[in-house]
C-alpha positions as CSV (number, residue, x, y, z in Angstrom):
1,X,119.4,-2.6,132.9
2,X,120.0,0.0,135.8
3,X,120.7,2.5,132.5
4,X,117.5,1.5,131.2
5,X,115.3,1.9,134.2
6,X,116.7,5.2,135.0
7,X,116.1,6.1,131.8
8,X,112.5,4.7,131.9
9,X,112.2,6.9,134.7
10,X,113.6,9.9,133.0
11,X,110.9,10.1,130.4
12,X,107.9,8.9,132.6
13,X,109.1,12.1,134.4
14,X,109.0,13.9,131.3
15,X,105.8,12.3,130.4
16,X,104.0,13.5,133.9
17,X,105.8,16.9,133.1
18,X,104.0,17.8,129.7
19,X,100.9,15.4,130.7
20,X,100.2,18.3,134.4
21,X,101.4,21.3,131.5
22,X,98.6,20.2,129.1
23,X,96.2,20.1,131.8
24,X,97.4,23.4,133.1
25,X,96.5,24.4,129.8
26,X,93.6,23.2,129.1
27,X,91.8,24.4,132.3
28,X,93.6,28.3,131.2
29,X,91.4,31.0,129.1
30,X,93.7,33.2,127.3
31,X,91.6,36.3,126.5
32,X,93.1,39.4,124.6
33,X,92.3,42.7,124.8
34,X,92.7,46.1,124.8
35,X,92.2,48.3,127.7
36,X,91.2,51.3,126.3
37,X,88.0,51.8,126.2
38,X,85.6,52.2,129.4
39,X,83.3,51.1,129.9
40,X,84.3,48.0,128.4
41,X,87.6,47.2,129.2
42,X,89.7,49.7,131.1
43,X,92.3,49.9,134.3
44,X,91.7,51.3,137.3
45,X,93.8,54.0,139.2
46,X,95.5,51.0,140.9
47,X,96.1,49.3,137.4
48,X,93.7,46.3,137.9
49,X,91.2,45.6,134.8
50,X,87.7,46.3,135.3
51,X,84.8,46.7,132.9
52,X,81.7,44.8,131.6
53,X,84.0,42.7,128.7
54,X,86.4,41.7,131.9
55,X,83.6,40.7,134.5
56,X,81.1,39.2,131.9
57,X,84.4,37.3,130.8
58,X,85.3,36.3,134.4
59,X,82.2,34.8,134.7
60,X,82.1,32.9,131.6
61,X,85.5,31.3,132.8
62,X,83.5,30.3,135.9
63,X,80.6,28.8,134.0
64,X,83.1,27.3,131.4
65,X,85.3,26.0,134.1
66,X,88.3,27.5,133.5
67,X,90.6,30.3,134.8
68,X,91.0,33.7,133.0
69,X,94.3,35.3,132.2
70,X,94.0,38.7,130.2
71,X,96.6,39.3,127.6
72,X,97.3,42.9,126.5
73,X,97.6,44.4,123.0
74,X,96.7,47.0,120.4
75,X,93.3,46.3,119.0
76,X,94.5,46.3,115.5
77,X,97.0,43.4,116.7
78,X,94.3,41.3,118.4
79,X,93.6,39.4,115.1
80,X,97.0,38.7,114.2
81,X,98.0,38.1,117.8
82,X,94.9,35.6,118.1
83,X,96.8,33.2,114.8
84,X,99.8,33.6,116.3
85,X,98.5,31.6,119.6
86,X,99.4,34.9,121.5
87,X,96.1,34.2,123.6
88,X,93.4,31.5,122.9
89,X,90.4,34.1,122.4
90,X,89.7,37.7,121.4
91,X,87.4,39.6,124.5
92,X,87.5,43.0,123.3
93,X,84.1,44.5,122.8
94,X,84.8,43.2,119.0
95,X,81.7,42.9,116.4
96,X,81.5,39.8,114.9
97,X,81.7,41.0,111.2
98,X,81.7,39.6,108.0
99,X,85.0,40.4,107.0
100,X,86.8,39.7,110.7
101,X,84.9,36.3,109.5
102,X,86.9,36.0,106.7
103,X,90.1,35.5,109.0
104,X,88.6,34.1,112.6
105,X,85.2,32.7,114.1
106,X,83.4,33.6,116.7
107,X,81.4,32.8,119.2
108,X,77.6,33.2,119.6
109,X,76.8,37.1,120.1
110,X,77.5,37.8,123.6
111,X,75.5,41.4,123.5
112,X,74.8,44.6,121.5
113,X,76.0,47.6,121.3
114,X,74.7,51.0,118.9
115,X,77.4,53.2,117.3
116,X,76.9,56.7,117.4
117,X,78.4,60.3,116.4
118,X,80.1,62.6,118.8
119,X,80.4,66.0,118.7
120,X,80.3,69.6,120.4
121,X,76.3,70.5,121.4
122,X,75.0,72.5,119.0
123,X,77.6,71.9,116.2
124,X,74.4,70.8,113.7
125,X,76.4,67.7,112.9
126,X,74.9,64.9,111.9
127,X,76.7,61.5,111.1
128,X,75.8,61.9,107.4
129,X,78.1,62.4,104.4
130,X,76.6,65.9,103.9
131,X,76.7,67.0,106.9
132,X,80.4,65.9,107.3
133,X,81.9,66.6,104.4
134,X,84.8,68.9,104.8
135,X,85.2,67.8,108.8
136,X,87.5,65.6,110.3
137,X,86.1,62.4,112.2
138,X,88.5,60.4,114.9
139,X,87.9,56.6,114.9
140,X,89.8,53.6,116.8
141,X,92.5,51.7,114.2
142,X,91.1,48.8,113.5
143,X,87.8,49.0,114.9
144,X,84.5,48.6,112.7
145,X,83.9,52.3,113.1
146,X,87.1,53.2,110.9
147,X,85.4,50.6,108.4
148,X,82.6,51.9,108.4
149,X,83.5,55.6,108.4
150,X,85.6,54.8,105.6
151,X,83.1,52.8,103.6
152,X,80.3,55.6,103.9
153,X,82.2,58.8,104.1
154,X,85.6,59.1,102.8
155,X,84.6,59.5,99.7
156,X,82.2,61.4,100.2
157,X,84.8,64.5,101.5
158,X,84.7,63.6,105.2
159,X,88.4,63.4,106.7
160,X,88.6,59.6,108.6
161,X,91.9,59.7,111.4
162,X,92.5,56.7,112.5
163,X,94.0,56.3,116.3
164,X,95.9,54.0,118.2
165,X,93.3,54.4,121.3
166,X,90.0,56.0,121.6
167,X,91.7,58.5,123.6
168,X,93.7,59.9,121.5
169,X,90.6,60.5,119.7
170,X,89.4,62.2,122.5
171,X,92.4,64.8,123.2
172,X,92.3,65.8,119.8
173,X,88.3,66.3,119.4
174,X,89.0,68.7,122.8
175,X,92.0,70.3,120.8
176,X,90.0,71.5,117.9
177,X,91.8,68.9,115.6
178,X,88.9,66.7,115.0
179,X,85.3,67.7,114.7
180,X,83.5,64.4,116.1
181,X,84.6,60.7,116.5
182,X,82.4,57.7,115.7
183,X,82.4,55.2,118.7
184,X,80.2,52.7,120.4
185,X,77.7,54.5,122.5
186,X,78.7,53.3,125.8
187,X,81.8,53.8,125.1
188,X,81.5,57.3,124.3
189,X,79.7,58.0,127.1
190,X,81.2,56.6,130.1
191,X,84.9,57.4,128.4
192,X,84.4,60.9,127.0
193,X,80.3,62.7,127.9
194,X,80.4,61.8,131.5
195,X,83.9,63.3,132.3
196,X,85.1,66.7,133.0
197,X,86.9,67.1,129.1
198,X,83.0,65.8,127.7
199,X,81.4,69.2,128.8
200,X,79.6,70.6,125.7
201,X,80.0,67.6,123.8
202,X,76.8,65.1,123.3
203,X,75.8,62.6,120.5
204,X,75.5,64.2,117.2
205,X,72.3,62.6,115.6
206,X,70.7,58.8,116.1
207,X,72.7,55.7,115.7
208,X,74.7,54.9,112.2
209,X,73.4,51.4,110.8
210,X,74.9,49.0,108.5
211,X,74.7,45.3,109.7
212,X,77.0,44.2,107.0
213,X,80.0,45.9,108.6
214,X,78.8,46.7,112.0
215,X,77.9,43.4,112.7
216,X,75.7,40.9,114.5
217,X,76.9,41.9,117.7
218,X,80.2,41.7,119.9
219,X,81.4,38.4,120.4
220,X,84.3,36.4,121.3
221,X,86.9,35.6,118.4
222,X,88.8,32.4,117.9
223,X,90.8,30.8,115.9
224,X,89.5,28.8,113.0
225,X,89.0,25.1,113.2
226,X,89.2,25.6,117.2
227,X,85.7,24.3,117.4
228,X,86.2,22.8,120.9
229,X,86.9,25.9,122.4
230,X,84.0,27.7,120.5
231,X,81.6,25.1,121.7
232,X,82.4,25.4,125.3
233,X,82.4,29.2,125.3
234,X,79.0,28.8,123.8
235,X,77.4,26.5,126.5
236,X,79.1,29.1,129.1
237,X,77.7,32.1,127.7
238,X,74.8,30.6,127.0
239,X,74.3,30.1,130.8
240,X,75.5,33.7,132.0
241,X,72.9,35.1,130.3
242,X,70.4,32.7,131.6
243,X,71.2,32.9,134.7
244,X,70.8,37.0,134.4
245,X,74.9,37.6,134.8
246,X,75.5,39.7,132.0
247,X,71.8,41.5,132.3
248,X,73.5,42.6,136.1
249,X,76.9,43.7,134.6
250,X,74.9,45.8,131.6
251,X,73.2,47.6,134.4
252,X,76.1,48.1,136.4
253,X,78.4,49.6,133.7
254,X,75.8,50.9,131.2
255,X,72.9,51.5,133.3
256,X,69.4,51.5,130.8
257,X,71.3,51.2,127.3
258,X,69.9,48.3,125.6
259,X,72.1,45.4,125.2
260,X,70.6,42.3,124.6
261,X,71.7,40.0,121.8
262,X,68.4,39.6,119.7
């Protein structure tokens, strides 16, 4: 009987012990990201994340009741890292595409960003197969801008290179190696234009459109059939842009670009 009791004890221990974990759990956001790419999602000289995916994301813990913990990996890996339950959501100025579709869901559209063409002022280049053709573009691995640079103009002559991080992109465009690289605009501007190795580089023609690749709009990826999750990230995004949060961070990190998710 005393062998029986302390064994009752035992697993009412164990019980408590998985019962306080799962709670733990539950009230934990796992986001996953990259931290590449200002103004996004960078480091600071001090190593702390900052950016307008990390403090739009904070918040949407807040209004979703949870805590954030930020996961790092290589945006090509965020997708299979995501399956394998590396993190419980994808927060990595991602579009929400049809063919990411294919293998997660997301969230409702969070904001919007355009992509655009970089090159040096007064190149003449425009992001057109024509106009490319012959020239090397830089894109991110992974990113909707290799898909779509790819997709349009490949074939068409233009030479796509594919990097680990934007910045690589960027060394090599100073270095001569690459004659522009496709990027979201704010990303391109606060990463690459607005610092000392941007002099005498600008965007090279108007914004590149294709919905069908570029998306609806960047949004938060999770795994399929995690419909819970998905629903409450909704409701708290929902209420951050309500209540004018994400509005403030847009103006804060991107100052008068346009980013609301129409």
């Amino acid at each position: 009987m005393i062998k029986l009791n302390h064994k009752l004890a035992a697993a009412l221990v164990l019980a408590c012990s998985f019962g306080s974990s799962a709670v733990f759990a539950a009230d934990t956001l796992r986001f996953g990201l990259e931290a590449q790419y200002p103004p996004f999602e960078s480091k600071s000289s001090t190593g702390e994340l900052q950016g307008l995916d990390i403090d739009v994301g904070n918040a949407v813990c807040v209004a979703a009741k949870m805590t954030c913990k930020w996961v790092e990996t290589s945006f090509d890996g965020l997708i299979p890292a995501l399956q394998g339950r590396k993190f419980d959501a994808i927060n990595s100025a991602m579009n929400a595409t049809d063919a990411r579709r294919q293998a997660i869901d997301f969230t409702t559209v969070v904001y919007r960003v355009p992509t655009q063409l970089i090159a040096k002022t007064g190149s003449g280049l425009q992001p057109t197969p024509e106009s490319l053709k012959g020239k090397s573009v830089g894109v991110l691995q992974g990113s909707i801008q290799e898909t779509f640079a790819k997709a349009h103009w490949a074939n068409s002559g233009v030479n796509v290179v594919a990097y680990q991080d934007q910045n690589q992109a960027y060394a090599d465009l100073v270095a001569g190696r690459l004659d522009g690289t496709l990027v979201l605009s704010p990303a391109g501007q606060t990463g690459f234009l607005s610092k000392p190795d941007g002099k005498g580089y600008s965007f090279a023609g108007a914004p590149v459109r294709d919905d069908k690749i570029l998306g609806s709009g960047i949004a938060y990826g999770v795994r399929k059939g995690d419909d819970a999750l998905k629903a409450k990230l909704n409701a708290a995004i929902d209420k951050v842009k309500a209540d004018g949060t994400i509005d403030k961070y847009a103006k804060k990190y991107l100052g008068d670009i346009d980013i609301s998710a129409k």
